[in-house]
N, C-alpha and C positions, 0 to 999 in steps of 0.2 A: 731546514731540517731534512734529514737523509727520508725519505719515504719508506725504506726497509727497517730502517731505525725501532726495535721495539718500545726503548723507553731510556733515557736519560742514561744509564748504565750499560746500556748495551755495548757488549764487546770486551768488558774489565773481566777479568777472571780470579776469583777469591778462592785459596784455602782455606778450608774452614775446619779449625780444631776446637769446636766451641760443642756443650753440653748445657742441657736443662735450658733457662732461660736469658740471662744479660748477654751472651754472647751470642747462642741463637735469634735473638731480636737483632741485633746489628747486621746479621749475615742475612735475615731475613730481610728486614726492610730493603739490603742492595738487592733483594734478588726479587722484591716488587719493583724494584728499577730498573729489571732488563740484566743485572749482573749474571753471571755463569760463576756457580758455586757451588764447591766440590768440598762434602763434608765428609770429614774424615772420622770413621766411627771404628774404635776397636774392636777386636775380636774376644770374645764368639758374642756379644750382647751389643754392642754399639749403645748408642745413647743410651744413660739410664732412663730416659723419659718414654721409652718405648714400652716400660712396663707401668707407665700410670696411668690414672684413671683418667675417664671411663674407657676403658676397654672392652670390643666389640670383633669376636672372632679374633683375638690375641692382636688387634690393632688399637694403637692408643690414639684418641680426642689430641689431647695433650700434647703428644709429637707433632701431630698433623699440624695443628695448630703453629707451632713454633718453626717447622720445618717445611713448609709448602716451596715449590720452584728449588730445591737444591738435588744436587746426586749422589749417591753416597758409593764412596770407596772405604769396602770394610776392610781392615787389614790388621796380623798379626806384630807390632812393631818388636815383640820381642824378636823377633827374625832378622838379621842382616840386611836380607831378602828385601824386604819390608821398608825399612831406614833406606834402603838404597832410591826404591820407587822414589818416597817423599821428595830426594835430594835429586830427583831428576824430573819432578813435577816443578818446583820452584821456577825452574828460569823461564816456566812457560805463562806464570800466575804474576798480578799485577797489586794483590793483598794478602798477608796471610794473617787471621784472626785465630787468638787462643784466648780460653779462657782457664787455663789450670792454675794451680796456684803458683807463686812464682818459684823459678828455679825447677820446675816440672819438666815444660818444655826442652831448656837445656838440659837435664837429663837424657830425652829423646834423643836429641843431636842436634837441635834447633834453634836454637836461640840467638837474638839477632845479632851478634859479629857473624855465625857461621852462614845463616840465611843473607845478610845481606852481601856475604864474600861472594856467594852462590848471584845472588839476583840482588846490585847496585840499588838497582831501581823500585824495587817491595817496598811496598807499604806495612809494616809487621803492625798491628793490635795487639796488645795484651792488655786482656778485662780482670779485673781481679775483686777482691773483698777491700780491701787496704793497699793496692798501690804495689807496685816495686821495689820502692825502695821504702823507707822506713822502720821506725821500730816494731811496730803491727805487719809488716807487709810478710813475712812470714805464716800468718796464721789461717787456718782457712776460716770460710765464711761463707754464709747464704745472705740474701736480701736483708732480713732481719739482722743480724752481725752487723750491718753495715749501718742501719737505723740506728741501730742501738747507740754506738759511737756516736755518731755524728750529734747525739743532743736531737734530733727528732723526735726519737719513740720517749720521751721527755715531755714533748709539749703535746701529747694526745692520751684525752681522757680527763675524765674528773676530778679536778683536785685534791680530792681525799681519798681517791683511791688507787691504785696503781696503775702505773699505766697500760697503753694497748696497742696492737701493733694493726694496721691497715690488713683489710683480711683480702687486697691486692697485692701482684707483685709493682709496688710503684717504682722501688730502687732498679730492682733488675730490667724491668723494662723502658725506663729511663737512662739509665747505665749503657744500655744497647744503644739508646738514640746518641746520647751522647758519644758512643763510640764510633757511630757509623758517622756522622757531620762532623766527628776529627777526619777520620780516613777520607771523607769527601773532600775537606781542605788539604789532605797532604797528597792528593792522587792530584789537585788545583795546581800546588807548590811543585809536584813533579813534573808537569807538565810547563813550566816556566824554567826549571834547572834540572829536570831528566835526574835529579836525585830523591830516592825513599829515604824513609827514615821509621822511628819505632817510637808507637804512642802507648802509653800508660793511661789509661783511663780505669776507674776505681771505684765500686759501690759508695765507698766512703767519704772518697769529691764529692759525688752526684748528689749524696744527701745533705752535706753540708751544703751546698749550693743552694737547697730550699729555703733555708734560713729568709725570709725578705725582711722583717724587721729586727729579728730577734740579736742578730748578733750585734749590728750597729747600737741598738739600744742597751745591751750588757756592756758595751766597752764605751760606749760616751756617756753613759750616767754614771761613772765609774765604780760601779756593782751596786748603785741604789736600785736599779733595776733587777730582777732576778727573772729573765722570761721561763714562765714553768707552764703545766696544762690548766686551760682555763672552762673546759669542758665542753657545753653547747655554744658558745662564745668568745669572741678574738676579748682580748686581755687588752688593747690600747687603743681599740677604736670601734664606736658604738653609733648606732645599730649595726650587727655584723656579724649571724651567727644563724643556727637553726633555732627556727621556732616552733611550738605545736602549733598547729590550726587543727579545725574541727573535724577533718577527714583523714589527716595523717601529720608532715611535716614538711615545711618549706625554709627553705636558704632566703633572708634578706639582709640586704645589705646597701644602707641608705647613709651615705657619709656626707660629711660637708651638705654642699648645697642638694641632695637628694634628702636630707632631714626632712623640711619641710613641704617637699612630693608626697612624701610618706604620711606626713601629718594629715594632707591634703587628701591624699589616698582613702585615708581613715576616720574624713569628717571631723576631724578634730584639731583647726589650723592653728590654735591656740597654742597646742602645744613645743609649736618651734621657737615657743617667746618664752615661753616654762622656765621660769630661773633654774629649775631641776635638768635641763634640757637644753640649752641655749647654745652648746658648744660643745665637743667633742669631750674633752677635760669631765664637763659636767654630767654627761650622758654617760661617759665608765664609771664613772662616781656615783651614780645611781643605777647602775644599768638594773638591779633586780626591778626594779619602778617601772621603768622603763617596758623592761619583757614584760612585765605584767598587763601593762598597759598596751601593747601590739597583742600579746594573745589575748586578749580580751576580746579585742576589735575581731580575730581571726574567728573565734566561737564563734560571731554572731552571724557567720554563712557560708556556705559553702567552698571549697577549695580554690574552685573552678569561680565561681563570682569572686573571692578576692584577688586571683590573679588578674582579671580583666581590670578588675580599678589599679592592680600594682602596674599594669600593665598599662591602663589608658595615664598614669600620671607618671609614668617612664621610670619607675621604682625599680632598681636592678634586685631580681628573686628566682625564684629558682624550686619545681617541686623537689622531693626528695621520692627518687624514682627507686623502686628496687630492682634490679639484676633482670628477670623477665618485662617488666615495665619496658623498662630501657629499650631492649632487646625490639620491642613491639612498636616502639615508638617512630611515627611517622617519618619526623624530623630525620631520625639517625637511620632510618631503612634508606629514605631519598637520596642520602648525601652517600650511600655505601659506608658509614660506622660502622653498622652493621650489616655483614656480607654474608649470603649463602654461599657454602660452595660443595662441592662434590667431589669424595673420596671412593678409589676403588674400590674397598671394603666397605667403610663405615655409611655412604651414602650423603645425601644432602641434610646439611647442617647446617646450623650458624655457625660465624667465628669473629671477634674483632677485622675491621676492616682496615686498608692502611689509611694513615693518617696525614698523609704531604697528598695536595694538588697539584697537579702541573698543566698549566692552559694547550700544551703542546700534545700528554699525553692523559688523554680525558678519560681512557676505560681502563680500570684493573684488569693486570695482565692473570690470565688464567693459569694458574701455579700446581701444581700435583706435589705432593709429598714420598717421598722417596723407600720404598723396601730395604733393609738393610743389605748394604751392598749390591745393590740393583745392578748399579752401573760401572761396576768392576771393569765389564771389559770396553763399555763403554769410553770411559774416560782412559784408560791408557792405550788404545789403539787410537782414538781421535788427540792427543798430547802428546804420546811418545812411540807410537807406528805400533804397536806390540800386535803381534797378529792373535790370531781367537787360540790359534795351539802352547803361543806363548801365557796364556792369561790362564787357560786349561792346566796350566803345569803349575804354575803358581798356586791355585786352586788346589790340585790334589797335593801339593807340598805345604800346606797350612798356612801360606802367605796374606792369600785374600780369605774371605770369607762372605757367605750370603744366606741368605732362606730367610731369616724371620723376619715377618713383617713390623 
């Protein structure tokens, strides 16, 4: 390993046309990896995220968050001016990420026959709601849009009552992951045949891909199966859901041969012989008995004593922590989950930490978040020589843009 080397990325160079969150997480995560990433934010407001909450001296949580370690060139693309930078930044960039809806970018002047005539060798992303191509791919879409389709926001929530949608962004920041571990296999692939190429990645893949038993079991039971929401409870395999206990709620999940840990757990070994109990089959087929029977057990002490017995008989469980909990929690401060870090306005805060290891590169790289259009002149004097009187002109001709934080 190079000893200058910051981290695993270091040295690629990403455009970054990406807003709000699934595409900001993709560009973020490379540039927890050392990438140099130059996000492209319009003029006069760049990201809309720059106006969400919380805001503190007209600086937003929210942004910082999604946007740490990149530079921002703000620029007016209505302007010739403006299209021409872009088309002369490309052949110096090794990724270009967008997240607009499709046919957007081409609009621009961008879209990848003309980026990769320009630079063979780019990696193009395009994140979307539904995809590129398709009869949906058209339409725009948040997080939720994308749930919705997929039969996800389907299986969450009470059966009798309507469903509910995760009050996380799981699609959008999963969508990101997945987009950034394409673009790490195609920058792999370029480096074997010195050819780019353009990925489609789609809220709408990504949730469909949650799916782990639902869709095998709707097409090989040939529709005897109907997977729908089964509430605090998995619908084909038992124990395996939230339960009350006496202080709050805890996650257990004791399948197969962890049935009888559980019984064991619970002073009660009899019951892994329990004709009502015996087998998986018989355990959904009763499961109200069943839950009755584990909360039961749970009433009768404390939270914290029944995880040691869940615990000393190897019972996979789980508290049910809330958002501050979490935050406070030993475990996820040690590991950096949860990471303090320090903004020039906002000060020291928490934020999600990143989530990949690397033996080679063991400290998170200290990231700053970027002013809108900060590094106007930054980044075209260090990519395309422009000197400070060249970027000054631009400037007073509405090309670039800067000031808000």
């Amino acid at each position: 390993m190079d000893a200058t080397q910051r981290h695993v990325l270091d040295g690629y160079k990403v455009l970054d046309f990406t807003q709000f969150v699934a595409g900001p997480t993709c560009t973020l995560m490379m540039a927890e990896m050392g990438a140099e990433v130059i996000k492209v934010e319009f003029a006069p407001k760049g990201d809309p995220t720059r106006a969400f909450p919380i805001l503190r001296d007209g600086r937003s949580g929210y942004f910082v968050q999604h946007n740490r370690g990149k530079r921002s060139l703000c620029i007016d693309l209505k302007k010739p001016e403006a299209a021409a930078l872009i088309a002369e930044l490309i052949p110096k960039m090794d990724v270009l990420v967008q997240n607009y809806a499709p046919g957007v970018i081409g609009r621009m002047g961008f879209d990848y026959d003309t980026v990769s005539a320009i630079n063979p060798r780019i990696v193009m992303c395009s994140i979307s709601g539904f995809g590129q191509t398709g009869p949906l791919a058209h339409l725009t879409g948040y997080d939720g849009c994308g749930q919705a389709v997929s039969g996800f926001t389907s299986m969450c929530g009470e059966p009798d009552q309507a469903p509910y949608t995760p009050m996380v962004a799981l699609g959008d920041v999963s969508t990101g992951a997945h987009a950034m571990g394409a673009v790490a296999c195609a920058l792999l692939h370029r480096e074997r045949t010195g050819k780019g190429q353009h990925l489609d990645v789609s809220l709408l893949d990504t949730y469909f891909h949650y799916h782990e038993a639902a869709v095998q079991m709707a097409s090989l039971s040939g529709g005897a199966v109907e997977p729908t929401r089964s509430g605090r409870h998995a619908y084909y395999v038992a124990p395996a859901g939230i339960f009350k206990s006496r202080d709050g709620h805890m996650i257990i999940a004791a399948v197969d041969h962890q049935w009888p840990a559980l019984c064991n757990a619970m002073g009660r070994p009899e019951l892994a012989y329990d004709s009502r109990y015996e087998n998986n089959a018989a355990r959904v087929a009763h499961l109200q008995e069943m839950v009755a029977d584990i909360e039961g057990w749970l009433g009768l002490m404390s939270d914290q004593e029944a995880m040691e017995l869940l615990d000393r008989h190897r019972v996979p469980f789980a508290p049910v922590l809330s958002v501050r909990d979490a935050m406070n929690h030993p475990h996820l401060r040690e590991r950096g989950t949860v990471r303090k870090v320090r903004d020039r306005v906002l000060g020291e805060f928490d934020l999600p930490g990143f989530a990949l290891r690397f033996s080679d590169f063991k400290s998170p790289l200290t990231l700053d978040a970027p002013f809108l259009g900060e590094h106007n002149q930054q980044v075209l004097t260090q990519y395309l020589g422009y000197t400070a009187a060249n970027v000054e002109n631009l400037e007073r001709h509405g090309v670039l843009h800067s000031g808000s934080r």
